[in-house]
C-alpha positions as CSV (number, residue, x, y, z in Angstrom):
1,X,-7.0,-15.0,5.5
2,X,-7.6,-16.2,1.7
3,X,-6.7,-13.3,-0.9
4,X,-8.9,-13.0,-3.5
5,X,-6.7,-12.2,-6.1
6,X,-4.9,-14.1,-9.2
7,X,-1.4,-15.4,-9.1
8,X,0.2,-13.4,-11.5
9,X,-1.2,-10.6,-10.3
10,X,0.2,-11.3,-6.9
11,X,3.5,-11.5,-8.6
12,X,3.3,-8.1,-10.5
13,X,1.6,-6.2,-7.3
14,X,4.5,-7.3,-5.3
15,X,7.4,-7.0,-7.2
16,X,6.4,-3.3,-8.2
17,X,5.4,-2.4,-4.9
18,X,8.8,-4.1,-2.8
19,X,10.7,-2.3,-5.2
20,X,9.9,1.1,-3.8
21,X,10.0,0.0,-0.2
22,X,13.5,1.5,0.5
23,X,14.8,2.0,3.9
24,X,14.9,5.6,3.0
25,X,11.6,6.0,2.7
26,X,10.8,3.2,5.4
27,X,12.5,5.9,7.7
28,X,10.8,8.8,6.8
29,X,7.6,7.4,7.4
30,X,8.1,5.7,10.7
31,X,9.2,9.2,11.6
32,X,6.0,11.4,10.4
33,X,8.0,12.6,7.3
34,X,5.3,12.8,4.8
35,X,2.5,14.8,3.4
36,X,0.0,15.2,5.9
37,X,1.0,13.2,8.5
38,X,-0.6,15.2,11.3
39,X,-3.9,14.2,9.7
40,X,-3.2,10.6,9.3
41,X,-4.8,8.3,11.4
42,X,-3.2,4.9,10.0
43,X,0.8,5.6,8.6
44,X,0.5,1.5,8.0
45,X,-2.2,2.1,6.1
46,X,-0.8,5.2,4.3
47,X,2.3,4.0,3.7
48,X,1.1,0.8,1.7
49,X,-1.2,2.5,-0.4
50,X,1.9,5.2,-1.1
51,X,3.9,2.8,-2.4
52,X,1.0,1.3,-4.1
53,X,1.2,4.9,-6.1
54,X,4.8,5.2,-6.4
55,X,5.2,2.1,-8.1
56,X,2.7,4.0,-11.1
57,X,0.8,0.3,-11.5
58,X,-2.6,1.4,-13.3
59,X,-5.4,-0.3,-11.6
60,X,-8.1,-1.0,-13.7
61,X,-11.6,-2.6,-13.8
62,X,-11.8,-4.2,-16.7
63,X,-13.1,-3.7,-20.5
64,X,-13.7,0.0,-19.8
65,X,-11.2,1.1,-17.7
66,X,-8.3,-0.9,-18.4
67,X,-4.9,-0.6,-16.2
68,X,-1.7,-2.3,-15.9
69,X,-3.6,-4.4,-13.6
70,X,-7.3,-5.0,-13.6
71,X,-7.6,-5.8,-10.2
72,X,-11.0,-3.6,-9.8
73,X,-12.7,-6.1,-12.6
74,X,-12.9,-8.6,-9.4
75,X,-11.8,-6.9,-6.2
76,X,-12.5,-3.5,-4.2
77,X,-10.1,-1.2,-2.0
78,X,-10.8,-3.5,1.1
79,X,-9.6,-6.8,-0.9
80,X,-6.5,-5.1,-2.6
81,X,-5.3,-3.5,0.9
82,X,-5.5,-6.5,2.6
83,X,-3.2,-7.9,-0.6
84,X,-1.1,-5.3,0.7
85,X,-0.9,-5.9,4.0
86,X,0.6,-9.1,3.0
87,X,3.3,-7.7,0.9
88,X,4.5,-4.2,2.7
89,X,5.7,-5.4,6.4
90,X,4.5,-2.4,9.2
91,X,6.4,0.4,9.8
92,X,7.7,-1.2,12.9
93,X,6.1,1.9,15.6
94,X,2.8,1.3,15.1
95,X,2.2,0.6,18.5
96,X,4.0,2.9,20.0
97,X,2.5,6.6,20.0
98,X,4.4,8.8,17.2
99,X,5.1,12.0,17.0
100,X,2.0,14.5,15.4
101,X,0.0,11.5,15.7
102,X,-3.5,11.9,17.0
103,X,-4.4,9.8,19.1
């Protein structure tokens, strides 16, 4: 799969979002221990996009709506989680059923 996004970036996205990929809250995750889990139908998903938040990158689109990263000038949600996929590993259950998880 070809990412359609810059280098640098790449470089910023990941080192902001590895750094609040602890085991901690790895753990709590791959054990339902979050806001709405019950509801969630993807904790892969959910988890990314959390630390996506946590890391308190601004992503912007450009002139009008600048952020720390402008990534919505040239991307959309689709192209910047499948950035993510590449840079936050799976939880590690994700194929085996989960607690609360509906299935």
């Amino acid at each position: 799969m070809e990412l359609k996004i810059r280098n640098r970036d790449l470089q910023v996205l990941r080192e902001a979002v590895t750094a609040e990929d602890t085991c901690e809250r790895r753990s709590a995750y791959c054990s339902g221990n979050f806001a709405w889990s019950d509801k969630c139908k993807d904790w892969d998903m959910r988890y990314r996009w959390d630390l996506l938040r946590a890391s308190r990158i601004r992503l912007g689109g450009g002139a009008l709506a600048k952020g720390d990263l402008n990534l919505y000038g040239y991307m959309n949600d689709r192209s910047i989680d499948d950035v993510l996929r590449v840079i936050v590993p799976p939880l590690g259950k994700s194929a085996e059923p989960r607690p609360n998880s509906p299935m």
